[in-house]
C-alpha positions in Angstrom: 37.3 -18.5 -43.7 33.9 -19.7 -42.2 31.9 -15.8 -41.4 30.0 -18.3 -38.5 31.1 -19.0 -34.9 29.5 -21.1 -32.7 29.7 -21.4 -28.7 27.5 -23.9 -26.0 24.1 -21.6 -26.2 24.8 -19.5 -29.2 25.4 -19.3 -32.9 27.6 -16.1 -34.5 27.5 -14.4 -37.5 30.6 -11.7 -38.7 30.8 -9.5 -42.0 32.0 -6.5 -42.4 32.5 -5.8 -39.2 28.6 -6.7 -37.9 28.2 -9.0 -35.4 24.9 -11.2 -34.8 24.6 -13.7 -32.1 21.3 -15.6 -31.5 21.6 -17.4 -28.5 19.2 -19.9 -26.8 17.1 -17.8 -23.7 14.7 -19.4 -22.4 12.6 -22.6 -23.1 11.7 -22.9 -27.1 13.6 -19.4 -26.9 16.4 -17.0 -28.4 17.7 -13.9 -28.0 19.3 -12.0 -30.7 21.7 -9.2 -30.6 23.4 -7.7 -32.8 26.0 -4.1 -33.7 27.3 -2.9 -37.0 31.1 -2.7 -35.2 32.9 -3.5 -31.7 31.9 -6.1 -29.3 28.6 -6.8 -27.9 26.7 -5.9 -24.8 25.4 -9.1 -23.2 23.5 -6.8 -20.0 19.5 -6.8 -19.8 17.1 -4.8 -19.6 14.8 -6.6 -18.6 15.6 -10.7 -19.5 16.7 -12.4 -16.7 19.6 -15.2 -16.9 19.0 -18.3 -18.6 20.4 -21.9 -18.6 20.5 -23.2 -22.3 21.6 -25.5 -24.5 21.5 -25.4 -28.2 22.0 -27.6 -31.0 24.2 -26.0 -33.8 24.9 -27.1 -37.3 27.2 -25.0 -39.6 27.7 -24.9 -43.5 29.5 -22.9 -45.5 26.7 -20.2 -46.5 23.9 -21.2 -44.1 24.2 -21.8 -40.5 21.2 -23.3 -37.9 20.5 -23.2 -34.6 18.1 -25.0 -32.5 16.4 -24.7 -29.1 13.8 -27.4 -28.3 10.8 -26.2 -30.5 12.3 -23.3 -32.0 14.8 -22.8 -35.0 16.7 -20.1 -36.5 18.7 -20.0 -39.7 21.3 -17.1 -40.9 21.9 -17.6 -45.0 24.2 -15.7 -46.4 23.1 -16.8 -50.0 21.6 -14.6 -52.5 22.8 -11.3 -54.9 23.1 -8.2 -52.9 21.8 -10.0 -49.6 23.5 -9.6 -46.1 22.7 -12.8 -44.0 18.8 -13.0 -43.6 17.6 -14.7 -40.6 14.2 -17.1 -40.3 12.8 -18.3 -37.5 10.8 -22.1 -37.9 8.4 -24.1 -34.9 9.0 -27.2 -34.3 6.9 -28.5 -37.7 9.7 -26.6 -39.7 7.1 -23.9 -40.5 8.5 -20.0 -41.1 6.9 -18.4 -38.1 9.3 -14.8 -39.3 11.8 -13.7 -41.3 14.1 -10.5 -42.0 13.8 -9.1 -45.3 15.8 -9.9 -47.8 18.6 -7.5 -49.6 15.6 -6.9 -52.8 18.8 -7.5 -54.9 18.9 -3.8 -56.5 17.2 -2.4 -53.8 20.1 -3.3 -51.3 17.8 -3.3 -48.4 19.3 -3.5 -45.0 17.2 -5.9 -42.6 19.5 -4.5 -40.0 20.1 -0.7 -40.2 22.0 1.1 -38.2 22.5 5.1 -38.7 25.1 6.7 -37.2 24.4 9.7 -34.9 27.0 12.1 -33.8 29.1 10.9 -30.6 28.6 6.4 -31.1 25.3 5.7 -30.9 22.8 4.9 -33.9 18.8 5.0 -34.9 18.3 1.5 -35.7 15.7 -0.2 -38.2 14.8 -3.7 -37.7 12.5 -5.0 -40.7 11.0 -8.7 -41.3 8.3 -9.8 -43.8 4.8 -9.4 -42.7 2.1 -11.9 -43.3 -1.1 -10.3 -44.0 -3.3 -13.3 -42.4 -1.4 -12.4 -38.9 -2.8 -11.2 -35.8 -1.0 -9.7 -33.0 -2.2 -8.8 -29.3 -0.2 -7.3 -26.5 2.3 -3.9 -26.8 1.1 -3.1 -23.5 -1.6 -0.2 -23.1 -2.8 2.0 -25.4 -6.0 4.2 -25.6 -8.1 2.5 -28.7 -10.3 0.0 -28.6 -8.4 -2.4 -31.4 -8.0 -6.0 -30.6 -5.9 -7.3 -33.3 -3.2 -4.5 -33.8 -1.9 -5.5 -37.5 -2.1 -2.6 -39.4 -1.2 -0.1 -36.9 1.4 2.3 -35.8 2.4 2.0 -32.3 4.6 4.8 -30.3 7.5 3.0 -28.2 7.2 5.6 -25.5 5.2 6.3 -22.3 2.5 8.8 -21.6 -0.1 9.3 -19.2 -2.5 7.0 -20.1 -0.4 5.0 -22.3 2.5 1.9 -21.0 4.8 0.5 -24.0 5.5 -3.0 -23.3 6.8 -3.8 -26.7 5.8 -7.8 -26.7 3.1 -9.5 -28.8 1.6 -12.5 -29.2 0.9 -14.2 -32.9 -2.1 -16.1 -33.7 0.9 -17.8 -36.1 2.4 -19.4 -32.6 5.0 -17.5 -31.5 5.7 -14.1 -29.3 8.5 -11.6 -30.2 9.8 -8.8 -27.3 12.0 -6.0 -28.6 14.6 -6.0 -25.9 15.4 -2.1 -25.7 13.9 0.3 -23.6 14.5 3.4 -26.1 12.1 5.7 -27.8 10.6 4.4 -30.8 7.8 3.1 -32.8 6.6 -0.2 -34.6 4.4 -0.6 -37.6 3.0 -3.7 -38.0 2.0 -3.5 -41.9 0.7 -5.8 -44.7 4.5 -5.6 -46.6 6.8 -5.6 -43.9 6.5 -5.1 -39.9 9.5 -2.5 -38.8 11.0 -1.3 -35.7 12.9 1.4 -34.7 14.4 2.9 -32.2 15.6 6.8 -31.8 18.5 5.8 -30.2 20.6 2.9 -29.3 24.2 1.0 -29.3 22.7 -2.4 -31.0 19.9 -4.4 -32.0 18.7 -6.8 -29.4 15.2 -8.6 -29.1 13.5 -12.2 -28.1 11.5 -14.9 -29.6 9.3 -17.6 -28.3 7.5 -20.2 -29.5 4.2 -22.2 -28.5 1.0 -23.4 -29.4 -1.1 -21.9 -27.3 -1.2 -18.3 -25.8 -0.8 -19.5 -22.6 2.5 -21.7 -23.5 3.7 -18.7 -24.8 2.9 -16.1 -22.0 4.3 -18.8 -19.5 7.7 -19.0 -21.3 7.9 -15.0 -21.9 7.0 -14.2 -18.1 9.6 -17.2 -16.9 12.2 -14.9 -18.8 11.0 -11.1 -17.6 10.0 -12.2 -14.2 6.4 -13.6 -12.5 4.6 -11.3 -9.9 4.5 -12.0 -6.3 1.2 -13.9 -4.6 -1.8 -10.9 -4.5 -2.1 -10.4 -0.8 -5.7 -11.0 0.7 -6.5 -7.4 0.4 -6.0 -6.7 -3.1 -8.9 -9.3 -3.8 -11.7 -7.2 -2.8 -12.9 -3.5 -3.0 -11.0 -0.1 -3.2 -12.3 2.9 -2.2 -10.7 6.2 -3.7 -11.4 9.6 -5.5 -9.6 13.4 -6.3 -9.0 13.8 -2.9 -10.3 12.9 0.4 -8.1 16.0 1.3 -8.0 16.1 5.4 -8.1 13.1 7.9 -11.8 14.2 9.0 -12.6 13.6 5.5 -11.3 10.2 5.4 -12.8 8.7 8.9 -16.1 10.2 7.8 -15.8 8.3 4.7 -14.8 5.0 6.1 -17.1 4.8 9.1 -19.5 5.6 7.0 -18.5 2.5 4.7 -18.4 0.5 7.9 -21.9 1.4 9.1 -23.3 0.5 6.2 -21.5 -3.2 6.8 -20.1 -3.1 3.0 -16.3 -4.6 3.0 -13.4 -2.0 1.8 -10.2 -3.7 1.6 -8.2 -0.4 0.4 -8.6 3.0 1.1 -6.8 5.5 -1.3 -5.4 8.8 0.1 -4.7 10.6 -3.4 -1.9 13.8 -4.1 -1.3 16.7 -2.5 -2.1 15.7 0.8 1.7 16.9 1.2 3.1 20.2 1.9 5.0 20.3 -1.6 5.8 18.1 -3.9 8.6 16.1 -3.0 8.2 16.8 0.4 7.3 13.0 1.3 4.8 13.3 4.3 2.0 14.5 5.0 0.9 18.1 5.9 0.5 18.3 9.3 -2.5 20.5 9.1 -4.8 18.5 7.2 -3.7 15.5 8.6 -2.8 16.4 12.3 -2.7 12.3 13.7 -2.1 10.2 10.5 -1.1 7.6 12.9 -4.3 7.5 14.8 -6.2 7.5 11.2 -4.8 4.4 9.9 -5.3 2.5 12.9 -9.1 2.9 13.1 -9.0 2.4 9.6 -7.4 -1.0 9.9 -10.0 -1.7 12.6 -12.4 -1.5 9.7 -10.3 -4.5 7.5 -9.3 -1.4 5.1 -5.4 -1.1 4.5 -4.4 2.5 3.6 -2.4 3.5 0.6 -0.8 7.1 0.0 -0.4 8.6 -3.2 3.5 9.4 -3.9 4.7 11.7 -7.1 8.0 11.2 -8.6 8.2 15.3 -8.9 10.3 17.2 -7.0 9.2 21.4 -6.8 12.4 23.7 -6.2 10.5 24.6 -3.0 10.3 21.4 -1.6 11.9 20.7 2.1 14.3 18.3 -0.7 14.9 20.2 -3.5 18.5 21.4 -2.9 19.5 18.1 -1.6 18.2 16.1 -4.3 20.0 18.5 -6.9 23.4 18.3 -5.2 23.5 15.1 -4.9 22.7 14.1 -8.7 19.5 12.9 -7.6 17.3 14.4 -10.4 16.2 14.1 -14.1 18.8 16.0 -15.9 17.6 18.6 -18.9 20.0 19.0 -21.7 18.5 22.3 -22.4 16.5 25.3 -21.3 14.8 25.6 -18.2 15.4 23.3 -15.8 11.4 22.6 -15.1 10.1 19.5 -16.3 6.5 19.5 -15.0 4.7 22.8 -14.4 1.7 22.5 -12.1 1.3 23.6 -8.5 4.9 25.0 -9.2 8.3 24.3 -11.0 9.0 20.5 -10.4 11.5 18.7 -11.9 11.6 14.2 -11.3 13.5 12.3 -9.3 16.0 9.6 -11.2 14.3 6.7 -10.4 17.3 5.0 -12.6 19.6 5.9 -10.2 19.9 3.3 -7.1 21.0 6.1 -5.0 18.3 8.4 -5.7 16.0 5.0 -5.3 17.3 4.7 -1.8 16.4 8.5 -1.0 13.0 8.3 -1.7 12.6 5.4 -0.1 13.7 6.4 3.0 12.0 9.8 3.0 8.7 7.4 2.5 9.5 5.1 5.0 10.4 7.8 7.6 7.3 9.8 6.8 4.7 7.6 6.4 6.1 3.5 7.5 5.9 5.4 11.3 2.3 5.8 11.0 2.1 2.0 9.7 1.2 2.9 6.0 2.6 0.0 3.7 0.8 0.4 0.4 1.9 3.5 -1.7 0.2 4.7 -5.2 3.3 5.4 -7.4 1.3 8.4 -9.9 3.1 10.3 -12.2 5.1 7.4 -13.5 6.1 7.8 -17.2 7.0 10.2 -16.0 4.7 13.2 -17.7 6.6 15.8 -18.9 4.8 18.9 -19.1 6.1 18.6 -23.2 7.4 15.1 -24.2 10.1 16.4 -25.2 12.3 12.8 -24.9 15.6 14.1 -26.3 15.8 17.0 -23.5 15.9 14.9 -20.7 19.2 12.3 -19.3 18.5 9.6 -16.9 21.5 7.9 -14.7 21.0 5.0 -17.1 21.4 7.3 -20.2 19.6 9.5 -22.4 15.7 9.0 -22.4 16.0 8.5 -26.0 17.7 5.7 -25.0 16.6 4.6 -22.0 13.2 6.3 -21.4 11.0 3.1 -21.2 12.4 1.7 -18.4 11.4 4.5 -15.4 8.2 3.3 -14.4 10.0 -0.3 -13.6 12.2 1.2 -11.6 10.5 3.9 -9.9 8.3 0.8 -8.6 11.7 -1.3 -7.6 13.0 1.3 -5.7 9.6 1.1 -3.5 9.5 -2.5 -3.9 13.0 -3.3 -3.1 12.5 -1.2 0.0 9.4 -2.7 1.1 11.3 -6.2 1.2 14.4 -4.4 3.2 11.7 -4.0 6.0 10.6 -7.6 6.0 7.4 -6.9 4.6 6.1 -9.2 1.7 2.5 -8.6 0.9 3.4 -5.8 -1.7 1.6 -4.0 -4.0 2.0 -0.6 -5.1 -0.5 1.0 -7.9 1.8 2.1 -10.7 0.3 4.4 -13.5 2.8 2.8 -15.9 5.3 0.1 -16.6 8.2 -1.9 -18.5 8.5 -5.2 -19.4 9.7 -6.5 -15.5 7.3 -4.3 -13.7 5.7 -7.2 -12.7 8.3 -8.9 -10.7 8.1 -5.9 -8.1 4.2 -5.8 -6.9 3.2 -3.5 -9.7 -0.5 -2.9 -10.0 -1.1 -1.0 -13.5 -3.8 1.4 -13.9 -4.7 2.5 -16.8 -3.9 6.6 -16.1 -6.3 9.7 -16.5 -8.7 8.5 -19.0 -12.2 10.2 -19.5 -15.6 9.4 -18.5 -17.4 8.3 -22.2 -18.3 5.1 -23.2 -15.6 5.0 -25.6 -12.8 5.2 -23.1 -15.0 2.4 -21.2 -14.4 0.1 -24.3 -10.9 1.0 -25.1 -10.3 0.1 -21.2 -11.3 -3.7 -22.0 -9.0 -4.1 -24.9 -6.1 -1.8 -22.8 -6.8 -4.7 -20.0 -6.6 -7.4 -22.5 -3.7 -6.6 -24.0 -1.9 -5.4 -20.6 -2.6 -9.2 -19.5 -0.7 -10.8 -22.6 1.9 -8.4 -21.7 3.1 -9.8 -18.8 1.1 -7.3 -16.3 -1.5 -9.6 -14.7 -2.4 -7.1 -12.1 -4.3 -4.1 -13.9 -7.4 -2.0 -13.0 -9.4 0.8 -14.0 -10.5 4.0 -12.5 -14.0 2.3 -12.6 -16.1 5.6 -14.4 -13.4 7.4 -15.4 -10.9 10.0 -14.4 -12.0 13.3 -16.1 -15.2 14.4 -16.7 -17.8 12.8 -14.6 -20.6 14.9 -13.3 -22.2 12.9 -10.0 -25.6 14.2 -10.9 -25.8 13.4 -14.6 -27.9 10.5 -15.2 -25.6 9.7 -18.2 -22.5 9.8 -16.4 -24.6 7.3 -13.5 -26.0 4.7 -16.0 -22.1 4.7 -17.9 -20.3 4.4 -13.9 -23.1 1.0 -13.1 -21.4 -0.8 -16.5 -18.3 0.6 -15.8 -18.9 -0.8 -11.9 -19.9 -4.2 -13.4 -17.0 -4.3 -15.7 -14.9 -3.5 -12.4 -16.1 -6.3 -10.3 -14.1 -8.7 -13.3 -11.2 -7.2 -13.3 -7.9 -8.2 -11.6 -8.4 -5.6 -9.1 -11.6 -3.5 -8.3 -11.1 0.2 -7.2 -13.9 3.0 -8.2 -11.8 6.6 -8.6 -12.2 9.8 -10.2 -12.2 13.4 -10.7 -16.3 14.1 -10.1 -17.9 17.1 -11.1 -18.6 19.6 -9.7 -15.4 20.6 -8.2 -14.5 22.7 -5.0 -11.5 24.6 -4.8 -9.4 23.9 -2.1 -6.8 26.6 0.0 -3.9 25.7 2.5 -4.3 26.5 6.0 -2.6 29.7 5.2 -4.7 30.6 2.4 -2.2 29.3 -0.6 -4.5 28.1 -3.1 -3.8 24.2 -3.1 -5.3 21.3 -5.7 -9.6 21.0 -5.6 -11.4 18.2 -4.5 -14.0 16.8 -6.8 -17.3 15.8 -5.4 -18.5 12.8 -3.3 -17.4 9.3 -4.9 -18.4 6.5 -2.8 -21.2 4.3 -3.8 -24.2 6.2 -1.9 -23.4 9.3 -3.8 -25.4 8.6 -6.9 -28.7 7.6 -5.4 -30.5 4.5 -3.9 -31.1 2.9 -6.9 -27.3 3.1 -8.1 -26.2 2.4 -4.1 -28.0 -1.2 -4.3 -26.4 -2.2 -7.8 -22.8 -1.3 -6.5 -23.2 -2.6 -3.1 -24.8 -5.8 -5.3 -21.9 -6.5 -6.9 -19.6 -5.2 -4.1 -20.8 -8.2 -2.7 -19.9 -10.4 -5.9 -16.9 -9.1 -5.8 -16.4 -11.0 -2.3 -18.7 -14.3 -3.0 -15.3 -14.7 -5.7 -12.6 -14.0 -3.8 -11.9 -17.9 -3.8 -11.8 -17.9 -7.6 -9.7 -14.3 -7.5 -7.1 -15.7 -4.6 -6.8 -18.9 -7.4 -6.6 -16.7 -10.5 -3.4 -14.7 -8.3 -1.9 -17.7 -8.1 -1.7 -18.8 -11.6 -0.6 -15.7 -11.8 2.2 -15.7 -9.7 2.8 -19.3 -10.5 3.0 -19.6 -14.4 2.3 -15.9 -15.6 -1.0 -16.3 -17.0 -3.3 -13.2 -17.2 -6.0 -12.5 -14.9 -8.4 -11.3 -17.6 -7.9 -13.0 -20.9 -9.2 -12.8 -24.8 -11.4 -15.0 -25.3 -8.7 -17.2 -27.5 -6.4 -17.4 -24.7 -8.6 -20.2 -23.3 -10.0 -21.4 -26.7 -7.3 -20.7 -29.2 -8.7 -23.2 -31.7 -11.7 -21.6 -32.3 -11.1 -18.8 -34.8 -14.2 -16.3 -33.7 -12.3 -16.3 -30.4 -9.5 -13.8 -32.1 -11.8 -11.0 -33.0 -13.8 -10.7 -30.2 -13.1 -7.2 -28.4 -15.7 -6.6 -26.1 -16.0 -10.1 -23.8 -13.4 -11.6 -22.0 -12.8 -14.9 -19.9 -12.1 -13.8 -15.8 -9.6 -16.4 -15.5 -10.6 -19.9 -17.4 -14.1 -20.5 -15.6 -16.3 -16.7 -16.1 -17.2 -15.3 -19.5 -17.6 -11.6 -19.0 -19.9 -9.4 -21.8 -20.1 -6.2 -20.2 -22.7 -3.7 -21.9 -20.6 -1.2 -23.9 -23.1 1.3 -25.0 -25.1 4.0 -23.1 -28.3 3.0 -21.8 -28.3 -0.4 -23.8 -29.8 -3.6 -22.0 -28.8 -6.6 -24.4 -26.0 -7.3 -26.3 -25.2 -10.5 -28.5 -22.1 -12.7 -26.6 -20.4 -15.3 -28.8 -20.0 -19.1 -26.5 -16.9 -20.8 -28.1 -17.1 -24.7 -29.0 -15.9 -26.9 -26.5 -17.5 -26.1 -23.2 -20.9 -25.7 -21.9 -22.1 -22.5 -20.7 -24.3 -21.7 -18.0 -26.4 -17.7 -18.0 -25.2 -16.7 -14.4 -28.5 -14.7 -14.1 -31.4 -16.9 -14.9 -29.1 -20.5 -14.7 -30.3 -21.3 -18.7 -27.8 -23.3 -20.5 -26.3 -23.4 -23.9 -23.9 -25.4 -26.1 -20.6 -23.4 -27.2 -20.4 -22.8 -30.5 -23.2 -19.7 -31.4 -23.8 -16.4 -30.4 -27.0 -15.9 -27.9 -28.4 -12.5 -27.6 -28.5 -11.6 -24.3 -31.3 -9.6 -21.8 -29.2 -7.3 -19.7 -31.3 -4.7 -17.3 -28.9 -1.5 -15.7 -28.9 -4.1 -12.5 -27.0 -6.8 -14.4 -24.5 -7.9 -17.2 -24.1 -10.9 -18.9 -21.6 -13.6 -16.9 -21.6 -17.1 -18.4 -20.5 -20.1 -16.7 -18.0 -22.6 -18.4 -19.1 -26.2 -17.8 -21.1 -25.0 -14.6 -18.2 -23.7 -12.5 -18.2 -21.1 -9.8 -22.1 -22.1 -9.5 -22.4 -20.2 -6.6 -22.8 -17.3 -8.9 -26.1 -18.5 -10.2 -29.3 -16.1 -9.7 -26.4 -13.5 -8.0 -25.8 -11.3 -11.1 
């Protein structure tokens, strides 16, 4: 009796009571899924439906199936060996394999251990090859490029998105298809994945040969952004906390006296009574209506802060908790964030709860015409990461964790839409693979003011990019730790400002130093204010650099509104490693600290404090213009590069976007 099956899109295995299906998902695609007993679950967590074909040939120990450039072979041959499963391109090449049985070793490529009550921690191992190099995973705070050789936690924190897909400089990309707690090691003997907790094995695999082929085919299966509306293509103006609506019309005439465009203006937290109180406090801001309309006259949209946490003396509260609304602790006290009070989140994986949060926003703050909404807090941060204390509506967050970020965006998303309106975007401080598909704009959480964060922000950018999140920004400076009237804070905000202008979206934000404590009007203490953040608050010599390349930030909106586009249209990053757009030139992999700003600007920002040159590598097979004294070079050498605090170095491929000539 034959232990393979085979159906229109898929090829089966069955032993010993496993079942593994790899079915065709996608162009050049396959999914695999596969449980140690019972039937499968075909839902998704995040891959959308697929129309496939596949081309199946079965023998009596090995089995293949094939999907336009990509191949797959279960073989059940060998002493000791379960089947083993190896993926080819379309030149017949192994692009990955499971391990093998190791005869005496009786290794397990699949391994599924039983916990108490159904489910399992599973352990998914395949050969490594040491001349590999992967990008994407999402966002996490280091500053490596190429992430063979490390250890990566599946899980979200403040500061840190798991998006567990990757791109090989071998030609392929690989997405583990659960949303549980886990880890990957990508290591020199083996790479392995596991996951805390989970009811079967289930990932995806693409192949291309190029980046972009492959990032096209992964976003075509997880979903594409929408079109960037015209006001996420300029500047954003934001820091801890314009904290009453004097504040904020002081701020933004100000910005329109001075004739310098804002297209967003951020209200940050606890401009609420308490958390999860959805409005504003009425006496800070006693006309919120009246604010955003002069606003508006300005050309600025306004966007309110919104936290997922609900404190047990919110207006909500009682509500939310009778009506199974909430994050559910297994154990102890029921208080899953501690500051300003007891909070516990809302269950953003509940459609119901969804719904209620959505209204409550749209009540409180759609009356006053506000349409863009900063979704903080979205992990969500636990006080203690405790991930086994905490059930979702979905499931355990062991076993469902990763996906809250996606949805606590769709619930605002999916709202927004309800309402007619369709120029979304709503800044998300993490995400899932999907996030995308509902106007998420990533930042990259409460990161600190050194130069080190500044360069682990590049590759955290770079790597968000490949991971299906085009739209991503920075606090440009820094979150924690600035001081306004440090010189070294001022000279490491101007790079971090340049940097900004070439990202997908350009917003400056922060926590400034010194503070000023801050008291309710009936003398509660309430959440500081940090000091002045807008781009006269550092002196006139700083003022005229921002406002320099405020202005650069306009003279491309053109290019940006294209670069969206592309986007939306095929997936493709908005900042890119340099091998994205030059993938045959091997140099391209390792650089870390320049980028290409969509396919035409090379970007070398200067990395290290009070530096003013760096060396910037020009790949073969373009001609490259210096933006700031119009000189130009063949690709294929490194050029050492003059950069003043005023400037950074911009290259021109093959004399696009000219009009940046002389302007940097």
């Amino acid at each position: 009796m034959s232990v393979f099956t085979k159906g229109p899109e898929y090829l089966e295995y069955h032993h010993a009571g496993e079942t593994l299906r790899i079915m065709s998902w996608g162009e050049n695609s396959f999914r695999v899924v596969s449980v140690p007993n019972g039937p499968l679950d075909l839902k998704s967590s995040a891959l959308l439906p697929q129309a496939s074909t596949a081309t199946i040939e079965i023998q009596e120990d090995v089995a293949t199936i094939t999907n336009g450039n990509i191949s797959a072979t279960i073989d059940t041959r060998g002493w000791n060996s379960a089947a083993v499963v190896t993926f080819y391109n379309d030149k017949k090449e192994p692009i990955l394999r499971e391990i093998n049985g190791g005869g005496a070793l009786v290794r397990k490529a699949r391994f599924f251990k039983a916990h108490i009550g159904g489910d399992f921690r599973l352990k998914a191992t395949f050969e490594a090859n040491p001349n590999e190099k992967i990008y994407g995973m999402g966002q996490y705070q280091q500053d490596l490029l190429d992430l063979k050789g490390c250890n990566i936690e599946l899980a979200h924190r403040n500061s840190q998105a798991s998006i567990p897909f990757y791109v090989s400089n071998l030609g392929y990309g690989f997405f583990w298809h659960n949303p549980a707690i886990g880890s990957v090691s990508f290591g020199n003997n083996t790479t392995e994945w596991r996951a805390d907790s989970t009811k079967q094995l289930d990932y995806w695999l693409t192949v291309g040969d190029t980046p972009a082929k492959i990032e096209e085919q992964y976003s075509a299966v997880t979903g594409r952004t929408p079109m960037m509306p015209e006001y996420g293509l300029g500047f954003w103006q934001c820091k801890l906390r314009y904290h009453n609506q004097a504040q904020v019309l002081e701020i933004a005439r100000e910005y329109h006296r001075r004739n310098i465009p804002v297209d967003v203006f951020v209200i940050d937290y606890y401009h609420w009574p308490r958390c999860g109180d959805f409005r504003f406090d009425e006496a800070s801001f006693p006309d919120p209506k009246a604010m955003v309309d002069e606003l508006r006259s300005y050309g600025m949209e306004v966007m309110v802060s919104i936290w997922p946490q609900i404190d047990w003396r919110s207006e909500n509260f009682q509500d939310m908790h009778q009506k199974g609304l909430l994050v559910q602790t297994d154990r102890g006290l029921n208080v899953q964030m501690s500051f300003h009070g007891n909070n516990v989140f809302y269950d953003a994986t509940n459609p119901e709860a969804r719904k209620y949060v959505w209204e409550k926003c749209h009540e409180h703050y759609g009356k006053h015409g506000i349409k863009l909404f900063w979704l903080d807090e979205a992990e969500p941060e636990f006080s203690t990461y405790d991930f086994d204390n905490y059930r979702y509506y979905e499931g355990s967050v062991l076993q469902q964790g990763n996906i809250y970020p996606r949805e606590y965006a769709r619930g605002f998303y999916e709202g927004q839409q309800s309402n007619g309106q369709s120029d979304i975007v709503n800044l998300v401080r993490c995400a899932w693979a999907g996030s995308q598909q509902y106007g998420t704009l990533v930042w990259s959480g409460d990161i600190h003011s050194t130069y080190q964060d500044f360069r682990n922000q590049i590759v955290a950018g770079l790597h968000m990019g490949l991971s299906g999140i085009p739209w991503w920004t920075t606090d440009i400076g820094g979150f924690h730790g600035g001081n306004i009237y440090d010189k070294d804070f001022q000279n490491l905000l101007i790079r971090w400002f340049q940097f900004g202008t070439f990202c997908p979206v350009m917003r400056i934000h922060g926590s400034r130093m010194p503070h000023e404590e801050l008291f309710k009007a009936d003398g509660e203490p309430t959440e500081w204010t940090g000091a002045p953040n807008e781009v006269w608050s550092y002196g006139e010599e700083n003022y005229q650099i921002m406002k320099k390349f405020i202005a650069i930030r306009e003279d491309m909106r053109d290019y940006t509104r294209q670069l969206m586009k592309e986007a939306h249209k095929v997936g493709a990053p908005v900042i890119r490693p340099m091998f994205y757009e030059f993938p045959e030139e091997k140099e391209a992999w390792d650089l870390d600290t320049q980028y290409m700003y969509g396919p035409d600007i090379l970007v070398a920002p200067i990395v290290e404090a009070y530096a003013t040159e760096r060396h910037v590598f020009l790949p073969k097979g373009a001609v490259w213009t210096d933006a700031q004294t119009g000189q130009v070079f063949e690709g294929g050498q490194w050029q050492k590069v003059i950069a003043s605090i005023d400037t950074i170095p911009i290259f021109l491929r093959d004399g696009k976007q000219p009009y940046l000539i002389g302007k940097i």
